[in-house]
C-alpha positions in Angstrom: 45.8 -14.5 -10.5 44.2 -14.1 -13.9 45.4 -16.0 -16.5 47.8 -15.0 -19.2 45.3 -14.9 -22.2 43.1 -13.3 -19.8 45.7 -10.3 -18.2 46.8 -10.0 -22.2 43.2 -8.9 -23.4 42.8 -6.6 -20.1 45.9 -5.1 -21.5 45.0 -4.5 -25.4 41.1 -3.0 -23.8 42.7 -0.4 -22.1 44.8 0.3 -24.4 42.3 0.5 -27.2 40.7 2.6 -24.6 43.1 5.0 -24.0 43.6 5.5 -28.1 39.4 6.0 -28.6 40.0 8.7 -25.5 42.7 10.7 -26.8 40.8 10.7 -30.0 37.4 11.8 -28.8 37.0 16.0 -27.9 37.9 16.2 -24.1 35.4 15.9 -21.9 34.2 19.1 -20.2 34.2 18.6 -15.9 34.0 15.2 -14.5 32.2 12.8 -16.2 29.4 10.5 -14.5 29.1 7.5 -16.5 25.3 6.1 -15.8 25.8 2.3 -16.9 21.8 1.6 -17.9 22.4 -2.1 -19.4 25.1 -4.6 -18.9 23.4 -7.5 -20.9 25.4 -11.0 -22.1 25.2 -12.4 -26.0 24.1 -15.9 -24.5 22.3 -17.4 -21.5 24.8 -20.4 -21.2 28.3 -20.8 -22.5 29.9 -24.5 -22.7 34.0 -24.7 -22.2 36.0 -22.6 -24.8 33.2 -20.4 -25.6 33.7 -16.8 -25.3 31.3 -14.6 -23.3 30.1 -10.8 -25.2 29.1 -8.0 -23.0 27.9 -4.7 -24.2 25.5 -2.5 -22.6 24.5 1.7 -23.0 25.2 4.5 -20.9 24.2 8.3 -20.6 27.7 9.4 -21.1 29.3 10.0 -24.6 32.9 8.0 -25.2 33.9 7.8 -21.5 35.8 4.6 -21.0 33.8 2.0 -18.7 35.5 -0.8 -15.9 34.6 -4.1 -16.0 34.9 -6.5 -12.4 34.4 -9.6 -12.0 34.3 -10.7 -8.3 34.1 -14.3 -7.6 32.5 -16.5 -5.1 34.0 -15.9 -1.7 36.9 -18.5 -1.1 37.1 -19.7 -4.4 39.6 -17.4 -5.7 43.4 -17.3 -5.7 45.4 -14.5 -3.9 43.3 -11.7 -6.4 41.0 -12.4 -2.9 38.0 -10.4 -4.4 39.0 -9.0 -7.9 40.3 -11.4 -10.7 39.8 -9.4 -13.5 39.3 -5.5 -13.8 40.1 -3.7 -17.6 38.8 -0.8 -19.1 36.3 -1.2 -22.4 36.5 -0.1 -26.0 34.0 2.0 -26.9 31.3 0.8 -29.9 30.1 4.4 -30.3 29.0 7.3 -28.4 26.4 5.5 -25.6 26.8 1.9 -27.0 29.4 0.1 -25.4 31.2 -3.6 -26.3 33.4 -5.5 -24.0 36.2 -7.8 -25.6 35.6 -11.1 -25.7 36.1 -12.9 -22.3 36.7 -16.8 -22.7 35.0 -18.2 -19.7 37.4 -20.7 -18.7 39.9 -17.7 -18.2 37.0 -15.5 -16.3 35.1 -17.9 -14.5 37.6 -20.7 -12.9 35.7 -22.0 -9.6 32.3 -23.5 -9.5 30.0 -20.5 -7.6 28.4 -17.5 -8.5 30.2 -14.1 -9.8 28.9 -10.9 -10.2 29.8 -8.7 -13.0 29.8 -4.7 -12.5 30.1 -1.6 -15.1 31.1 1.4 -14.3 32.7 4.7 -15.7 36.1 5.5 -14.3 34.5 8.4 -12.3 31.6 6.5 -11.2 31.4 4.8 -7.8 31.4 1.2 -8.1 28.1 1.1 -5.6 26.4 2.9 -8.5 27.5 -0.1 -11.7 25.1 -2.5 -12.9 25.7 -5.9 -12.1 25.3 -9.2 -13.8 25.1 -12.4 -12.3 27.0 -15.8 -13.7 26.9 -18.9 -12.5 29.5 -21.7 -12.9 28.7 -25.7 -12.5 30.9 -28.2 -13.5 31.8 -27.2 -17.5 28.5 -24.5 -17.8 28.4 -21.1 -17.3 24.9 -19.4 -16.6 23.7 -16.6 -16.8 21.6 -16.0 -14.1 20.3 -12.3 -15.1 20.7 -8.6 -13.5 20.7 -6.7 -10.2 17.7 -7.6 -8.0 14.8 -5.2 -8.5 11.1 -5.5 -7.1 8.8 -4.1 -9.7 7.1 -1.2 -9.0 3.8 -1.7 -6.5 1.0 1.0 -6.5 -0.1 3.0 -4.1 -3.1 0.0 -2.3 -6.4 1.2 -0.6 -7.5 -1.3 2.4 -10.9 -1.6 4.0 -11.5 -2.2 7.6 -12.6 -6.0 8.2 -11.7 -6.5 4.2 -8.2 -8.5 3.3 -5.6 -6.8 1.3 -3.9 -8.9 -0.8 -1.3 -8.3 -4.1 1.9 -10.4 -5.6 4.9 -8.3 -5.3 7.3 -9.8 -8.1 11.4 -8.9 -9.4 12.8 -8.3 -12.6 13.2 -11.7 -14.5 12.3 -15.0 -13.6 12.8 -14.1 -9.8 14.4 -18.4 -9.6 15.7 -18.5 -6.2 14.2 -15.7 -4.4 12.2 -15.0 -1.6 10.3 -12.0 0.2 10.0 -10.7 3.5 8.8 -7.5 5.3 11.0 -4.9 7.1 9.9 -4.5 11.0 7.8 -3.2 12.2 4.4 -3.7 10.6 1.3 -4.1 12.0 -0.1 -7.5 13.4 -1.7 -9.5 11.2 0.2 -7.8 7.6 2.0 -11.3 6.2 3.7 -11.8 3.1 4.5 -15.6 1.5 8.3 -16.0 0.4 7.2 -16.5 -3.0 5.4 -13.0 -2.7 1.9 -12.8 -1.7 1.0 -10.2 0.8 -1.8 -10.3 3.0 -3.6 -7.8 5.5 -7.0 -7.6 7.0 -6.7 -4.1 9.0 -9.0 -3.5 12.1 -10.9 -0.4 12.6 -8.4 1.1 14.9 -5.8 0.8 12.2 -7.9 3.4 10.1 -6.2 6.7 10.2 -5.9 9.5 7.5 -2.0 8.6 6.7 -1.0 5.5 4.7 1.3 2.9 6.2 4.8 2.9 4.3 5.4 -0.5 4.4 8.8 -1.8 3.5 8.8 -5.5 1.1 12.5 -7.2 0.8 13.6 -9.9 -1.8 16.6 -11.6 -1.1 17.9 -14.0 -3.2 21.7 -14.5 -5.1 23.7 -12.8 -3.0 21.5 -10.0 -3.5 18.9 -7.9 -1.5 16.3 -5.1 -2.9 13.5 -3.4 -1.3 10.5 -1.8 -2.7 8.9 0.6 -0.7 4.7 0.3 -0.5 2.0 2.7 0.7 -1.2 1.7 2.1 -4.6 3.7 2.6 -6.8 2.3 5.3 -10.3 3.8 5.4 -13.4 2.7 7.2 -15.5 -0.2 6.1 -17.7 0.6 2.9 -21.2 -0.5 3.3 -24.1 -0.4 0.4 -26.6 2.0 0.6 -28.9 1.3 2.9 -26.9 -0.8 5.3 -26.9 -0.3 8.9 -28.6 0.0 12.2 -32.5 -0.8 11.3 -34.3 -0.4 14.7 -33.4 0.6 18.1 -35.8 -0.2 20.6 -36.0 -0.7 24.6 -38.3 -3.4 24.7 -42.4 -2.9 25.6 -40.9 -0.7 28.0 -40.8 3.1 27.1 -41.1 5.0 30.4 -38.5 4.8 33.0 -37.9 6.3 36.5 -34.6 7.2 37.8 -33.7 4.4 40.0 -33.8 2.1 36.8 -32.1 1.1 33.6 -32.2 1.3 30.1 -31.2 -1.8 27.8 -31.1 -0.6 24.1 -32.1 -3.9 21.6 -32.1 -3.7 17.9 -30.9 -5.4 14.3 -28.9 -4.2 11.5 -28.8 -4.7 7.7 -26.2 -5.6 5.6 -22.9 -8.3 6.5 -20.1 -6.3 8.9 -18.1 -9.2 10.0 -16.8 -8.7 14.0 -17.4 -4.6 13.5 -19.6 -3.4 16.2 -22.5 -0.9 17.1 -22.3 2.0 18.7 -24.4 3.9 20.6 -24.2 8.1 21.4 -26.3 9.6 23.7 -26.3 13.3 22.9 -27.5 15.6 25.8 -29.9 18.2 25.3 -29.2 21.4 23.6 -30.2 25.3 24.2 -29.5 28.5 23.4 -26.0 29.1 25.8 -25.3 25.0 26.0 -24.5 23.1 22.9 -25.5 19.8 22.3 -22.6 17.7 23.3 -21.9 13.1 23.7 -23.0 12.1 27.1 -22.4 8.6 27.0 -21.0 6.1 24.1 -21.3 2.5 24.2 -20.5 -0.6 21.8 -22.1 -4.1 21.5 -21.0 -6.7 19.3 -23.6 -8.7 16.9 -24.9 -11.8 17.5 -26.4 -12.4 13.7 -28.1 -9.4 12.8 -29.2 -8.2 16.3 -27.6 -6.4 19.0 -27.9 -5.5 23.0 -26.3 -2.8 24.4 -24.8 -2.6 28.2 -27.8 -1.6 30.9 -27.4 2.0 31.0 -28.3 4.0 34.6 -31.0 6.2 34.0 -30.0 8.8 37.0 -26.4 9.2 35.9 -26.9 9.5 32.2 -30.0 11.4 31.8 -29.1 14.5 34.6 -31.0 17.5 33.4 -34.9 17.2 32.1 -34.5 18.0 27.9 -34.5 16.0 24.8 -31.6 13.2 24.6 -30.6 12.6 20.5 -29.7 8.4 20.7 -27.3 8.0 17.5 -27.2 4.0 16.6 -24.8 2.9 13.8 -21.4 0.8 12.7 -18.4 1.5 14.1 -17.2 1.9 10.6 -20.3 3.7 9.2 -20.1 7.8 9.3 -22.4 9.5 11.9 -24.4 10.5 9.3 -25.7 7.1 8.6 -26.8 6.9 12.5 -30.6 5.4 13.3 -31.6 8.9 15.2 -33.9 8.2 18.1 -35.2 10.6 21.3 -35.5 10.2 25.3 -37.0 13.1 26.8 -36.6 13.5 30.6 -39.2 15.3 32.7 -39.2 15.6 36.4 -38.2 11.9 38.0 -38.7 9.9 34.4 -37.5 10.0 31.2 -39.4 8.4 28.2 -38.4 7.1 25.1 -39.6 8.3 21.6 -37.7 6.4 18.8 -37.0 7.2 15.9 -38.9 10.3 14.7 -40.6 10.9 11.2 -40.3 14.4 9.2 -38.9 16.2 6.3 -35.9 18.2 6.1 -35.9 21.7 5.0 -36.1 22.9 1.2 -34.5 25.8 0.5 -37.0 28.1 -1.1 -37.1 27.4 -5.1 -37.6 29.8 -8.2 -38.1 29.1 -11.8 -39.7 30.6 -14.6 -42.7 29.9 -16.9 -42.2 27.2 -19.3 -39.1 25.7 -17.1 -39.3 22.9 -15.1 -37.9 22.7 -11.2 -36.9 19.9 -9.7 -35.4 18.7 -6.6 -35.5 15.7 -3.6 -36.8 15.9 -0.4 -35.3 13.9 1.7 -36.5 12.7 5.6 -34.6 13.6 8.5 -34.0 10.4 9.5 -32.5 7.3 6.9 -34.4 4.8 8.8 -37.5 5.5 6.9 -37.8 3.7 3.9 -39.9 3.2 0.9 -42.0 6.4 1.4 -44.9 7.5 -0.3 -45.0 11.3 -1.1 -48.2 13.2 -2.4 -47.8 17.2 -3.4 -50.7 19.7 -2.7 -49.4 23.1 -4.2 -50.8 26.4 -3.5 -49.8 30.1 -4.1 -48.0 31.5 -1.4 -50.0 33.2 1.1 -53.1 31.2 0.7 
């Protein structure tokens, strides 16, 4: 039970209470008492030293609780509770507890956790203190667990991921963990450092919610992160360079095709991919006849043998589209195969300029535009203009 000294002041704060209450205007419906601080005058108290709490709230006058519940088994037949009174109030959202002596509030050796609440306010919703008694000290330890607040995080394919997720306060005696399930590879250290290196089938158009918990004091928080994954970002420029099938260009039916060729630029274990495109007409669009993927080997690549009978099945042009598995298809190294009659040839890449939409200006102005090729492999071009009136 609590002591006398101790039962005696619980007594004179509610009463005290009860008398600031019945003078204050009634309160209007039922009051929700939102406790926002619960802070101690000192960090460490010696024996005999008396303990201040005050804090604010959101609600005007409304008498608060104060609990103390102490470490489990250290306590007398109270079993959980040893001390609950009700607060005078300092003025309308400023609130003072009486002066606790901590021998009288803190008997055992252990931790103890201090909650503040309004009468009409569940005790889930208080805010909690932490003390700590050793020996003829009592510590305050600080408030309720609370991961700070992580941004939203942007992740590259092949590119690690990493950030510190930290608590409230010093964040002594606490470690970190992530909720299951999370992808393989996502880590994070107890002490807070979180790690991911996504693959490129992780990439999707959702972020991961990924969930990071701190446990520590007899406490548990969780803080709720979400993660973009996009494809690999390469410089301009980077990519497939040349596609080629050797001295070879011509080949009949019965044979195969092996695609060689090099890339610019660093892409880690990310690998090329190859789209055949069949041809197009009028009634059929163009459509992917056959994909295939071959890893790097330094800056150069070879494809899988591909059968020229079963891949190239109706005479037309074939579009070969070579890039990263990361890269848009936009960025592809465009080469041609043509088949005609029992062989199919192959072109490469193929040089020209894309289409400018007609300009106008006036006299006096000036115009000015790009013209850019059809294909990106070209590079470090040389343009000349010859300009005539139309219909010359």
């Amino acid at each position: 039970m609590a002591s006398q000294p101790f039962a005696q002041m619980a007594a004179i704060a509610a009463l005290a209470a009860i008398a600031a209450l019945a003078a204050s205007p009634a309160l209007v419906g039922p009051a929700e008492a939102d406790v926002s601080t619960l802070t101690a005058n000192a960090t460490s108290y010696a024996a005999g030293e008396a303990m201040l709490l005050s804090g604010t709230g959101t609600q005007p006058r409304e008498p608060l609780q104060l609990r103390f519940e102490t470490p489990a088994g250290r306590v007398d037949d109270c079993v959980v509770v040893t001390y609950c009174g009700t607060t005078r109030i300092k003025d309308d959202r400023t609130f003072e507890y009486p002066a606790i002596l901590v021998d009288d509030a803190f008997p055992a050796d252990g931790t103890y956790k201090i909650r503040a609440h309004g009468g009409s306010q569940s005790e889930a919703n208080a805010k909690m203190l932490l003390v700590s008694k050793a020996g003829g000290t009592v510590s305050v330890l600080g408030g309720e667990l609370d991961i700070r607040s992580i941004s939203r995080q942007t992740a590259n394919a092949l590119s690690e991921l990493s950030f510190t997720a930290r608590v409230e306060g010093s964040g002594s005696g606490v470690t970190f963990s992530l909720k299951s399930p999370v992808p393989d590879g996502m880590r994070i250290t107890p002490a807070g450092v979180f790690t991911w290196t996504p693959i490129p089938s992780e990439v999707q158009t959702r972020p991961y919610r990924v969930t990071i918990v701190a446990s520590g004091l007899g406490q548990t928080a969780e803080e709720a992160v979400e993660i973009t994954v996009r494809a690999r970002q390469t410089s301009s420029g980077d990519g497939v360079k040349t596609v080629t099938t050797g001295s070879k260009t011509m080949y009949r039916l019965n044979e195969s095709i092996t695609f060689t060729g090099t890339v610019m630029g660093s892409f880690g274990t990310q690998q090329v991919r190859l789209e055949i495109h069949s041809p197009s007409s009028a009634s059929v669009p163009s459509s992917i006849r056959e994909v295939e993927h071959a890893p790097l080997s330094g800056t150069s690549f070879t494809m899988p043998a591909i059968n020229v009978a079963s891949t190239f099945t109706v005479d037309g042009e074939y579009t070969i589209k070579t890039y990263m598995d990361q890269q848009a298809a936009t960025d592809a190294l465009v080469s041609y195969i043509t088949r005609a009659g029992n062989s199919v040839t192959f072109g490469g890449p193929r040089f020209a300029l894309a289409d400018v939409p007609r300009q106008e200006t006036v006299a006096g102005s000036r115009v000015a535009f790009v013209i850019p090729v059809t294909d990106p492999s070209f590079q470090n071009l040389d343009y000349s203009l010859t300009a005539k009136p139309s219909g010359a």
